[in-house]
N, CA, C and O atoms as a CHARMM CRD file, in Angstrom:
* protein
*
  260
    1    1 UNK  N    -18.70400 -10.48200  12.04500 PROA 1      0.00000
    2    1 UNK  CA   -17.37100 -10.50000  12.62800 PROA 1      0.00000
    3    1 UNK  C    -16.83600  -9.06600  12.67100 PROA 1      0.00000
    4    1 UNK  O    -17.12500  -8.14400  11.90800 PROA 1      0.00000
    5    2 UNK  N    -15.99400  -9.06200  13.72200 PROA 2      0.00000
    6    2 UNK  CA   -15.76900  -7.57200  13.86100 PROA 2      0.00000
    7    2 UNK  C    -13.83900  -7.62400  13.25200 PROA 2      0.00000
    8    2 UNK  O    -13.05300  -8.44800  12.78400 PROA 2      0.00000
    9    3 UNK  N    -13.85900  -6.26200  13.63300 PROA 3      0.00000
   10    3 UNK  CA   -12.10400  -6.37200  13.60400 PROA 3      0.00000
   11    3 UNK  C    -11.33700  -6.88600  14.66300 PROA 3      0.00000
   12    3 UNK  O    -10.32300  -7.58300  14.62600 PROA 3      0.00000
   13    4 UNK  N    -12.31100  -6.20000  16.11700 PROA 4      0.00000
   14    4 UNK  CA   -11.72100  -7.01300  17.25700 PROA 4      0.00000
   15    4 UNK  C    -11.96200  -8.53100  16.91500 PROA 4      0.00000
   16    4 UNK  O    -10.96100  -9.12700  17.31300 PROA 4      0.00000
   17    5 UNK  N    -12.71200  -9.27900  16.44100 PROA 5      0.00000
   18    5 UNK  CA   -12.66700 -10.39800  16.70000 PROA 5      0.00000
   19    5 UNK  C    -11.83600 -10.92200  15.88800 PROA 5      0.00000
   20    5 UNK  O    -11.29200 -12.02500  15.94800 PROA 5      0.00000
   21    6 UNK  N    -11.74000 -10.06400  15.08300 PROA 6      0.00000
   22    6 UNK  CA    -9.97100 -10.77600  13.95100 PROA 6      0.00000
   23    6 UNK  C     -8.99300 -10.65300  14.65400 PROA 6      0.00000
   24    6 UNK  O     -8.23500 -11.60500  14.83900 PROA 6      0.00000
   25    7 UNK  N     -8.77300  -9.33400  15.25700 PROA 7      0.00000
   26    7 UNK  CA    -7.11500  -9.39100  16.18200 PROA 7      0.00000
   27    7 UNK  C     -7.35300 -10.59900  16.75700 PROA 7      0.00000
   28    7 UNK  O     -6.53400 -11.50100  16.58000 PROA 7      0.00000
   29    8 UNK  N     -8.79200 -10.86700  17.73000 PROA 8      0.00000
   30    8 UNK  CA    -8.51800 -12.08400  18.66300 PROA 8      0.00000
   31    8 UNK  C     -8.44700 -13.31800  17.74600 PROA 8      0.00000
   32    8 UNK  O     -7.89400 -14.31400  18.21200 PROA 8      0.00000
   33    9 UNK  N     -8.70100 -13.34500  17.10600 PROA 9      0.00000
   34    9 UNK  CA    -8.50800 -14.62300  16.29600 PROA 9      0.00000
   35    9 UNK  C     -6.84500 -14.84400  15.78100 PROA 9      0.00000
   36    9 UNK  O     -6.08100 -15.72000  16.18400 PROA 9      0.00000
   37   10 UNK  N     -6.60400 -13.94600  14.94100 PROA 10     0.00000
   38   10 UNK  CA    -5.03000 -13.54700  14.79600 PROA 10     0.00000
   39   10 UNK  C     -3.72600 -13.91300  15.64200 PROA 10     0.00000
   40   10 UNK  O     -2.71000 -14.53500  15.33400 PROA 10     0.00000
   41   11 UNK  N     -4.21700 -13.17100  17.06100 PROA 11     0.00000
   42   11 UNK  CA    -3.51000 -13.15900  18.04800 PROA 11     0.00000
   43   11 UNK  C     -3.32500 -14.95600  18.69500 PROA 11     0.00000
   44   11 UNK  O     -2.39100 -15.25700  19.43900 PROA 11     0.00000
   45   12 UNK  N     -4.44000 -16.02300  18.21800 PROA 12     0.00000
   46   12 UNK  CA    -4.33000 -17.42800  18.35800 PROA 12     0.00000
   47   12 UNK  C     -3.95900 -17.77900  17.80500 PROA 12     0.00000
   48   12 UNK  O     -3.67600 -18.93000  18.13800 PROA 12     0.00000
   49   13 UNK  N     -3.58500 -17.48200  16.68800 PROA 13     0.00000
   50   13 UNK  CA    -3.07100 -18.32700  15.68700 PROA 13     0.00000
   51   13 UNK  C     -1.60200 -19.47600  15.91000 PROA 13     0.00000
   52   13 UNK  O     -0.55400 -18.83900  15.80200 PROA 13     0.00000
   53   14 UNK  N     -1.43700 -20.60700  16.11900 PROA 14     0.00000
   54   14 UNK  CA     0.14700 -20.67700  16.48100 PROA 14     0.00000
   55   14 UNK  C      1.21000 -20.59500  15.09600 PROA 14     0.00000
   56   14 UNK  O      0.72600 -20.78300  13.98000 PROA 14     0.00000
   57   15 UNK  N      2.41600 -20.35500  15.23100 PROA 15     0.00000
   58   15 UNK  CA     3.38900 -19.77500  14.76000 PROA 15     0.00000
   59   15 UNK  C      2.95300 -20.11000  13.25900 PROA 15     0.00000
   60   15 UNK  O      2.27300 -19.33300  12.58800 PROA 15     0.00000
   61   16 UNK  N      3.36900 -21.21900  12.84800 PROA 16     0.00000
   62   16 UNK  CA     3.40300 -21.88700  11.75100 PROA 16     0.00000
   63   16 UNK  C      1.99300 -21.07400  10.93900 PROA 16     0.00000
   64   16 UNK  O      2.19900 -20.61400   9.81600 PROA 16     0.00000
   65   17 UNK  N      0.78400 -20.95200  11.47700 PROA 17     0.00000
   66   17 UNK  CA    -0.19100 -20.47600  10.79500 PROA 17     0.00000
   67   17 UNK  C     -0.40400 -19.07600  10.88900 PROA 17     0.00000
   68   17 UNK  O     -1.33500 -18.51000  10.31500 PROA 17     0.00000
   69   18 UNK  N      0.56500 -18.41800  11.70500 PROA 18     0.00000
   70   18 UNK  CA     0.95100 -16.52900  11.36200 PROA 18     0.00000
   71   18 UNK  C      1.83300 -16.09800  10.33600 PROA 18     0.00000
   72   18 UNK  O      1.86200 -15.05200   9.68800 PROA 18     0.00000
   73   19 UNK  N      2.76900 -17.43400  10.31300 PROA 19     0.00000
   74   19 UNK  CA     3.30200 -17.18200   8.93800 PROA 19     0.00000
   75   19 UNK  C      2.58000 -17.13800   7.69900 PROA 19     0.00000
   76   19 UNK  O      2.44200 -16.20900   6.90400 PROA 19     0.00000
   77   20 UNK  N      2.15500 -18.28500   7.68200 PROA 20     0.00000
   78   20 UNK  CA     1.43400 -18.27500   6.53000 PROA 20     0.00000
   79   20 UNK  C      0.22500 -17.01400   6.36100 PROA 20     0.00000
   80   20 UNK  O      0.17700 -16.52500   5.23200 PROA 20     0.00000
   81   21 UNK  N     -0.65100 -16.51000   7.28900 PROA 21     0.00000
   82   21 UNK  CA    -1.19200 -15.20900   7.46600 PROA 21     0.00000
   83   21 UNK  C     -0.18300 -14.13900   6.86900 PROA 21     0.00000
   84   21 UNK  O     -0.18600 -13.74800   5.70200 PROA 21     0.00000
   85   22 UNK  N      0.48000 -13.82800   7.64000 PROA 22     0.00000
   86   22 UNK  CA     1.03300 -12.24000   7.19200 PROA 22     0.00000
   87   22 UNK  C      1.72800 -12.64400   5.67200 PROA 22     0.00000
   88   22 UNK  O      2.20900 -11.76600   4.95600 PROA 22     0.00000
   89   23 UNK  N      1.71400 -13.91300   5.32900 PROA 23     0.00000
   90   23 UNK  CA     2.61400 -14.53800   3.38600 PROA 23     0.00000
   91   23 UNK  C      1.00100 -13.77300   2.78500 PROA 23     0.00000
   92   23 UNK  O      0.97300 -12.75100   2.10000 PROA 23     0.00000
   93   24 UNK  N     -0.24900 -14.55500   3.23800 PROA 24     0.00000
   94   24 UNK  CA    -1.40000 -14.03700   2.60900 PROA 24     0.00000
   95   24 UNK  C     -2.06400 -12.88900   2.21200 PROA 24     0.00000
   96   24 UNK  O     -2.62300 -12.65400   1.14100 PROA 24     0.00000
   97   25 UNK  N     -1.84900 -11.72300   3.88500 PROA 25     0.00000
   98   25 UNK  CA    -1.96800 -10.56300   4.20600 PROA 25     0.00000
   99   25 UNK  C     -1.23600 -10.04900   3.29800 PROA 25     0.00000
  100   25 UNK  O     -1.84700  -9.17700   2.68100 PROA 25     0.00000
  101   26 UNK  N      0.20500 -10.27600   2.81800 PROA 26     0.00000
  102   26 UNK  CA     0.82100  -9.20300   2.67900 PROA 26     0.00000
  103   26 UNK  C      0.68900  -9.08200   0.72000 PROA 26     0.00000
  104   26 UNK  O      0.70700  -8.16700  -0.10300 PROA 26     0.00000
  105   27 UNK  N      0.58800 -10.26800   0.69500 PROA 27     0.00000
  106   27 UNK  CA     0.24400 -10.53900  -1.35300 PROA 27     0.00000
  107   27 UNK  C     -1.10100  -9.48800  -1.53600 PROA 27     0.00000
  108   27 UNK  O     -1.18900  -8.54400  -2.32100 PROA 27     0.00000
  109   28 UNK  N     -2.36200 -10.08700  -0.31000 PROA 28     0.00000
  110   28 UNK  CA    -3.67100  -8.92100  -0.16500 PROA 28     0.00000
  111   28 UNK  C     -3.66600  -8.03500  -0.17200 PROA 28     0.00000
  112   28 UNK  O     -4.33500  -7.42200  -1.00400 PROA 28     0.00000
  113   29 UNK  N     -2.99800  -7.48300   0.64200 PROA 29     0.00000
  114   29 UNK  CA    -2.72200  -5.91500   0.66000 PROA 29     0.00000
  115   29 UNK  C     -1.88100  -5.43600  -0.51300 PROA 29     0.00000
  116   29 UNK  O     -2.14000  -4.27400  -0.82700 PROA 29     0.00000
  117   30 UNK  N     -0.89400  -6.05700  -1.27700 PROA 30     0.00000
  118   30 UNK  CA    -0.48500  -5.38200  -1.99800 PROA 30     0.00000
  119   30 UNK  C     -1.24200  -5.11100  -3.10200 PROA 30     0.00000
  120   30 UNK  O     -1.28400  -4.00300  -3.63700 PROA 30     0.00000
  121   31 UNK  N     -1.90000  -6.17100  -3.50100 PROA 31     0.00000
  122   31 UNK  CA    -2.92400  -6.16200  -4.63800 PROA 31     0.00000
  123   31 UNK  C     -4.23500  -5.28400  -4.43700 PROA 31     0.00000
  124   31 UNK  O     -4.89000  -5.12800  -5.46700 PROA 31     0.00000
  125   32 UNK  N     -4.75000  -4.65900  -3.23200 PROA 32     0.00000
  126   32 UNK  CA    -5.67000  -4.09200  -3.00200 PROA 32     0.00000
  127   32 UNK  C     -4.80300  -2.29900  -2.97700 PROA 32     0.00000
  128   32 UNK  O     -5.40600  -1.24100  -3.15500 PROA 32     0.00000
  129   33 UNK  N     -3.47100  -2.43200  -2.73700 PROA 33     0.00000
  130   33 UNK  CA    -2.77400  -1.23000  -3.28500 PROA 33     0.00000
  131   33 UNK  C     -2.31900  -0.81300  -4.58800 PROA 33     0.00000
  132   33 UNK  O     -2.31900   0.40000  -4.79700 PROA 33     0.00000
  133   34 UNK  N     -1.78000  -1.88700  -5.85900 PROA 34     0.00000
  134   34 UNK  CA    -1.86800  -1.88500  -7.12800 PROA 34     0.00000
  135   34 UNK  C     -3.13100  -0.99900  -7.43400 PROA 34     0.00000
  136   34 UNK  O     -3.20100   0.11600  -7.94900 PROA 34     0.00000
  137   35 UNK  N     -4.25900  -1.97100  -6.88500 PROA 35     0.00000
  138   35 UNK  CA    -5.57300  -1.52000  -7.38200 PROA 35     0.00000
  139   35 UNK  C     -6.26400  -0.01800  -7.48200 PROA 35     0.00000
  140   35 UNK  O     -6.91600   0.54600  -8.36000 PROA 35     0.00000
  141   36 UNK  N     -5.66700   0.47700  -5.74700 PROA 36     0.00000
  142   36 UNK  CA    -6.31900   1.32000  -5.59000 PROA 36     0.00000
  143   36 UNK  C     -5.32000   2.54100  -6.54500 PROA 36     0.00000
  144   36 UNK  O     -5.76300   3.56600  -7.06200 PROA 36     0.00000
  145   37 UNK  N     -4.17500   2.15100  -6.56500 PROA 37     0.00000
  146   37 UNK  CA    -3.35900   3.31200  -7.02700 PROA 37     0.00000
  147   37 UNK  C     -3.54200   3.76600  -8.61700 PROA 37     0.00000
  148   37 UNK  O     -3.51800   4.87200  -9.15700 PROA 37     0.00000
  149   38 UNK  N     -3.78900   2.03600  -9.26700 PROA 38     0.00000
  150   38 UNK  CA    -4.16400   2.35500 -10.49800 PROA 38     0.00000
  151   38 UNK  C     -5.31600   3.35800 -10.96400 PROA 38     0.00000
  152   38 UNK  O     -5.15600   4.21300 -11.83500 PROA 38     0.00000
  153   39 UNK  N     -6.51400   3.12800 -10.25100 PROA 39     0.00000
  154   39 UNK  CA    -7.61100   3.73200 -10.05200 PROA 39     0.00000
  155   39 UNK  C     -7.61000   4.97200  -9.75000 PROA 39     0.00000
  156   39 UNK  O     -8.62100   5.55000 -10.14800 PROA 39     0.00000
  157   40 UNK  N     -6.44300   5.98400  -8.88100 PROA 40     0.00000
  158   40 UNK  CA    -6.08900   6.88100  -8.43300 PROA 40     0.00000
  159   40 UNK  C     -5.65000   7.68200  -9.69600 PROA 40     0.00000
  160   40 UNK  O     -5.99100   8.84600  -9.90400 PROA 40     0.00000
  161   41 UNK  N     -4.72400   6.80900 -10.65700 PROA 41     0.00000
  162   41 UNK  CA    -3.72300   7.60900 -11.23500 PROA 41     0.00000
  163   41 UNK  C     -4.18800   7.54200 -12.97700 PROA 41     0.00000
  164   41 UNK  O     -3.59200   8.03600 -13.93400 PROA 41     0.00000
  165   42 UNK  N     -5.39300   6.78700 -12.95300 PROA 42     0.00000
  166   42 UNK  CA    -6.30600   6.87900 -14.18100 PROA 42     0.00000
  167   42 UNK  C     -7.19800   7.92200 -14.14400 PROA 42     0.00000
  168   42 UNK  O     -7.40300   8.67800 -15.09300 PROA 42     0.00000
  169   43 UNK  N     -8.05600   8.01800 -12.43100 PROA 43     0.00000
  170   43 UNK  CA    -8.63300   9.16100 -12.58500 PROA 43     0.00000
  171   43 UNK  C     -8.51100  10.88100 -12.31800 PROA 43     0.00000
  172   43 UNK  O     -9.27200  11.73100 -11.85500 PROA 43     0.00000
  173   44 UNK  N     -7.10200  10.88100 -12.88700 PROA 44     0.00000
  174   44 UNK  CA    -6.23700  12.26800 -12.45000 PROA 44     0.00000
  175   44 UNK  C     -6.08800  12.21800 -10.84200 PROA 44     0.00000
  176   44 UNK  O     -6.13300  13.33400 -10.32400 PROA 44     0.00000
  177   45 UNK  N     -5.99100  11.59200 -10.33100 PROA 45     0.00000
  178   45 UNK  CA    -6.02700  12.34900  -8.65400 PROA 45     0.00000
  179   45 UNK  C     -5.22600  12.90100  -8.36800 PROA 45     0.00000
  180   45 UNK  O     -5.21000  14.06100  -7.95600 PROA 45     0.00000
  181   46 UNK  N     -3.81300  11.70000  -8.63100 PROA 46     0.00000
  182   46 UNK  CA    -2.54200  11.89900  -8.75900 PROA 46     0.00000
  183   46 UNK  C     -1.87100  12.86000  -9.82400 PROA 46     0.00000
  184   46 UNK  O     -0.66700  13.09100  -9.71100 PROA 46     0.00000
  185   47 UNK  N     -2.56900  13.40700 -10.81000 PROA 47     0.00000
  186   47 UNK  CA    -2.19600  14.58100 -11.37800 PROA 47     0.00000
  187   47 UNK  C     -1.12200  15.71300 -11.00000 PROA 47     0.00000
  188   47 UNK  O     -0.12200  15.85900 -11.70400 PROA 47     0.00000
  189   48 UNK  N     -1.38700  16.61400  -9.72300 PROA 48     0.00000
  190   48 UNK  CA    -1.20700  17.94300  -9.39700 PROA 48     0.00000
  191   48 UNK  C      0.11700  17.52400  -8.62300 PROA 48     0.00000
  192   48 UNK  O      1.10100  18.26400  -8.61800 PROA 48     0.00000
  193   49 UNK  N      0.08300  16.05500  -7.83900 PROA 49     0.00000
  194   49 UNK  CA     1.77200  15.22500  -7.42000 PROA 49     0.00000
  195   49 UNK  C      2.55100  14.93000  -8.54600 PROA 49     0.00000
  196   49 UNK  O      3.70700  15.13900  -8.18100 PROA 49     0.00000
  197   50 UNK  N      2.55800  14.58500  -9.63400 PROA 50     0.00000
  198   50 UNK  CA     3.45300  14.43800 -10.48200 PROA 50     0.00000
  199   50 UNK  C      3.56400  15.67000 -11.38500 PROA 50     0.00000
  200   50 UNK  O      4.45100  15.99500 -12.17400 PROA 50     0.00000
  201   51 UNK  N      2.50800  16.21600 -11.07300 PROA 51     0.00000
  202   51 UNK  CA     3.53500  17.89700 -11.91800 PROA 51     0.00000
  203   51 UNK  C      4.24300  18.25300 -10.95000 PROA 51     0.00000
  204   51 UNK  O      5.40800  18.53000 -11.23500 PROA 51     0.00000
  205   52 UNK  N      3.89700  18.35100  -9.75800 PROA 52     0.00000
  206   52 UNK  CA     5.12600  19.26500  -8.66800 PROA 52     0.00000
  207   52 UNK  C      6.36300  18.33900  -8.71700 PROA 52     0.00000
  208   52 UNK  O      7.52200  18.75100  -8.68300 PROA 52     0.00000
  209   53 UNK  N      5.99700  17.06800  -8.79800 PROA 53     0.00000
  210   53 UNK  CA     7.51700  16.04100  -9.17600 PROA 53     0.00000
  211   53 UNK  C      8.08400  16.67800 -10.01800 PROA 53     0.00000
  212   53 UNK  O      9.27400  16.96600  -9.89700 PROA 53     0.00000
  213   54 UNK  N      7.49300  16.97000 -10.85800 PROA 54     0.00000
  214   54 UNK  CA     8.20300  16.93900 -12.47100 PROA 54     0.00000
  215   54 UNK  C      8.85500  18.69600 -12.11300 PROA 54     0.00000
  216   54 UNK  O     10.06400  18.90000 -12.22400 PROA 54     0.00000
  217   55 UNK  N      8.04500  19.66000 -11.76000 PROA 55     0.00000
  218   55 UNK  CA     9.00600  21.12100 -11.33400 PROA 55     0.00000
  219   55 UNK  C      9.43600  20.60400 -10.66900 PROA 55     0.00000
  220   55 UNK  O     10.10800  21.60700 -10.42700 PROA 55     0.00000
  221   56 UNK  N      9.94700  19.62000  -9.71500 PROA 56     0.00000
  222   56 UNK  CA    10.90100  20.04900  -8.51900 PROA 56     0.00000
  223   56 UNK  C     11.98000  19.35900  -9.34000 PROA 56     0.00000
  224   56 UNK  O     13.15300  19.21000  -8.99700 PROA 56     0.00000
  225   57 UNK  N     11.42100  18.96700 -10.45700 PROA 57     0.00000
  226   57 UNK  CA    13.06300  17.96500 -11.21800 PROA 57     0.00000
  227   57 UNK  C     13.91600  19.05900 -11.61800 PROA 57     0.00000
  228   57 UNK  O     15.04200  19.50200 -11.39300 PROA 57     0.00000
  229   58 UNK  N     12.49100  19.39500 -12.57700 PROA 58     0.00000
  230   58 UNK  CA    12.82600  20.62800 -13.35000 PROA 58     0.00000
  231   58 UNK  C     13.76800  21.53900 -13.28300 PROA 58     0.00000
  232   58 UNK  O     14.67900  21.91500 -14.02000 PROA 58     0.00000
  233   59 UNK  N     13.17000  21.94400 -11.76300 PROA 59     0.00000
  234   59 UNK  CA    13.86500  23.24300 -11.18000 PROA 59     0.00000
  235   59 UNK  C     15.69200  22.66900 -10.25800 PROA 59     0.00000
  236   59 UNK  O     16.33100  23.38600  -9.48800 PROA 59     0.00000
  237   60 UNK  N     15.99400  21.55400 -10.60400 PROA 60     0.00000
  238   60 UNK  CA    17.02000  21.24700  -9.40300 PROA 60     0.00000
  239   60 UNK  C     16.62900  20.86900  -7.94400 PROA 60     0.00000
  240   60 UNK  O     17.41500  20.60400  -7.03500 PROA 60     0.00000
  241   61 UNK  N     15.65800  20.88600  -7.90400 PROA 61     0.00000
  242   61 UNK  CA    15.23800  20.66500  -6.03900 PROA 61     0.00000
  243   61 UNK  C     15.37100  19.01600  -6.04000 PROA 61     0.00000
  244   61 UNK  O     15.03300  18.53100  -4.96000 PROA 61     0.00000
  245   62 UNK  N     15.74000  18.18600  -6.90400 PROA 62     0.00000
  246   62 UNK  CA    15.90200  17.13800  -6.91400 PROA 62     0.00000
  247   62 UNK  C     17.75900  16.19900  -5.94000 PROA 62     0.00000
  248   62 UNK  O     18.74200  16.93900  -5.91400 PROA 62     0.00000
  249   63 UNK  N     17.86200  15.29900  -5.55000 PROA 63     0.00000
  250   63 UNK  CA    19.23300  14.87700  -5.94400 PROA 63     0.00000
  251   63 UNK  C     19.23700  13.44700  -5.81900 PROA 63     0.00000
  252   63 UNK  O     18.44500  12.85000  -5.09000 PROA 63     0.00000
  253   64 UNK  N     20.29000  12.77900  -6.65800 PROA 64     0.00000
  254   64 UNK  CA    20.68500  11.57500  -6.68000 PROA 64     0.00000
  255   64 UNK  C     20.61000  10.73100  -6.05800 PROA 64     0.00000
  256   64 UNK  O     21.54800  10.47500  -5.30300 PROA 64     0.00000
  257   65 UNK  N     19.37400   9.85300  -6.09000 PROA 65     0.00000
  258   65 UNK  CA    19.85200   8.82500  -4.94100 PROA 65     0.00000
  259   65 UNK  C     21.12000   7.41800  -5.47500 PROA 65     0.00000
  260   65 UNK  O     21.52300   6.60200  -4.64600 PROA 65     0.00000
């Protein structure tokens, strides 16, 4: 199966069963983003972004949301 053949499949879906798709899609994707981020931020990747976070606090370049 390809990706085109998912859009076309997707794109049939009637209403009632796109909902329920993008309810599925969107729990999937988040959990495949948890995942990847955890994995990111265990193996330093994310390191050299949260020090420049942390100077830009540091330094005032920050403001209130």
């Amino acid at each position: 199966m390809t990706i085109r053949d998912i859009e076309r499949a997707v794109t049939k879906l009637p209403q009632q069963k796109l909902v329920a798709f993008r309810a599925w899609f969107y729990n999937f994707d988040a959990k495949a983003w948890d995942k990847q981020f955890k994995e990111d931020s265990s193996s330093g990747k994310l390191d050299k972004l949260a020090d420049r976070a942390i100077d830009d606090f540091n330094n005032g370049h920050c403001k209130e949301l």
